[in-house]
C-alpha positions in Angstrom: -14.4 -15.1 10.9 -12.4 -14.7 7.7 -11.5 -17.6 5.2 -7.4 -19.1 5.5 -7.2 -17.1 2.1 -7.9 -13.9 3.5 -5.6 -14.4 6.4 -2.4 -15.9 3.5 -2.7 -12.7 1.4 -3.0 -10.5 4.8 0.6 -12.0 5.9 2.3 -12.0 2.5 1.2 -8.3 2.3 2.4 -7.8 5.8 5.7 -9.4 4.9 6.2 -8.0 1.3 5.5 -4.4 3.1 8.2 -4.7 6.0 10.6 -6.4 4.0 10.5 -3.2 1.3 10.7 -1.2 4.5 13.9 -2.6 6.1 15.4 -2.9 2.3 14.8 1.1 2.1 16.1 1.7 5.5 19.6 -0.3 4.6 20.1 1.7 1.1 17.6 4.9 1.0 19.5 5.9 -1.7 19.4 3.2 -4.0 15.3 3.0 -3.9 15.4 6.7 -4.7 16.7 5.6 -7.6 13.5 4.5 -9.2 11.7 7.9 -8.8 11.1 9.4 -12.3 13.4 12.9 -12.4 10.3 14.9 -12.8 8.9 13.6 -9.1 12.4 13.7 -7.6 12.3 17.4 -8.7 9.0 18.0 -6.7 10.1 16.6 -3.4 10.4 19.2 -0.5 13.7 16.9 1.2 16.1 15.2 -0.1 16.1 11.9 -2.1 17.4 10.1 1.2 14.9 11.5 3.6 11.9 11.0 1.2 12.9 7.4 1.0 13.5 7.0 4.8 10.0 8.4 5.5 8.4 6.1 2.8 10.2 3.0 4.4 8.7 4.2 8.1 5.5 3.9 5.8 5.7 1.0 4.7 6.9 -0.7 8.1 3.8 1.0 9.5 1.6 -0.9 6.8 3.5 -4.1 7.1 2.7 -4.2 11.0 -1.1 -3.3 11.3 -1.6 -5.8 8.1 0.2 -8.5 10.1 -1.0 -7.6 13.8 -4.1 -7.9 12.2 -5.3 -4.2 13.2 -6.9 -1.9 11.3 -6.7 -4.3 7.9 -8.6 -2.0 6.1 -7.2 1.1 6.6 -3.7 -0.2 6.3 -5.0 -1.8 3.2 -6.2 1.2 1.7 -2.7 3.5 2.9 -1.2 0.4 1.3 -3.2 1.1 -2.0 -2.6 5.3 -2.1 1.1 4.4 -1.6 1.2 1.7 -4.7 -0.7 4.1 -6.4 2.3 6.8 -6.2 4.4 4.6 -6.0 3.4 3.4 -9.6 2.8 7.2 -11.3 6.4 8.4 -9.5 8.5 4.9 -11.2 6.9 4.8 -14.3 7.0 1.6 -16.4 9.8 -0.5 -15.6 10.5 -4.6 -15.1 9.0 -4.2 -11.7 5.7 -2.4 -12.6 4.0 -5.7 -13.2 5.1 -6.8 -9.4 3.7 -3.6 -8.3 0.7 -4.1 -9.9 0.1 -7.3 -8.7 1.2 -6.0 -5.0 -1.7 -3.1 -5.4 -4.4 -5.6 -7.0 -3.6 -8.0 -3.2 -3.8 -4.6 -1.2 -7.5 -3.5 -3.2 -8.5 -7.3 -2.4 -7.6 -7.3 0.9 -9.2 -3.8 2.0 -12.6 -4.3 -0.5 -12.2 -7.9 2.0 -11.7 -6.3 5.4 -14.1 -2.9 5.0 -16.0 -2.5 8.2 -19.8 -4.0 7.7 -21.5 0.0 9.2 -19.1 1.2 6.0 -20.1 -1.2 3.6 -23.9 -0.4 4.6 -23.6 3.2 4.3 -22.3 2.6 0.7 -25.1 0.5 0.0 -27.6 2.9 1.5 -26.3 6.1 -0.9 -26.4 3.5 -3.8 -29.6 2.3 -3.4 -31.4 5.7 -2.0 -30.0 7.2 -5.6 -31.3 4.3 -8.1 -35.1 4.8 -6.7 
């Protein structure tokens, strides 16, 4: 069983997610916005449909974190999509949220990693060190 703690920062990060979902879904526009002109230059749709797909994303994320399904892999979506989401906005007032939203999402997954994953890991480590 995980600790209270785990199960806090798996809600918030289920709620932070859909709430940035249904916030991109009511102004697409304005969210596409923060994308650097460069990576609004490389998108194969438009501004408005890139941001509609992202807030489907982030929805999806939202919903396995708080069903409690799949906490890693959402987790680790959740971390690839910070990740962009952080080299596509470059630095602004909200970086530091973002990068406190991606540090929760690496705690969570590192947290939630199945235990046959976390052995395999372990096994390549150790086999290579003797």
């Amino acid at each position: 069983m995980k600790k209270t703690s785990f199960h806090i920062l798996r809600v918030g990060l289920a709620i932070t997610f859909l709430w940035i979902g249904v916030l991109i879904f009511k102004q697409p526009e304005a969210w596409g916005g923060y994308l650097m002109p460069w990576a609004a230059g490389l998108l194969p749709v438009p501004i408005e449909q890139a941001m509609m797909g992202t807030a489907v994303l982030d929805v999806i994320i939202g919903a396995l974190l708080l069903y409690d399904f799949f906490v890693w892999f959402a987790a680790l979506v959740g971390v690839i999509h910070l990740i962009i989401v952080l080299a596509v906005s470059g630095i602004t007032d909200i970086t530091v949220r973002d990068i406190g939203i991606l540090a929760a999402a690496i705690a969570l997954m590192a947290d939630s990693l199945p235990e046959n994953f976390i052995n395999k890991i372990r096994h390549k480590i150790f086999r290579r060190s003797s």
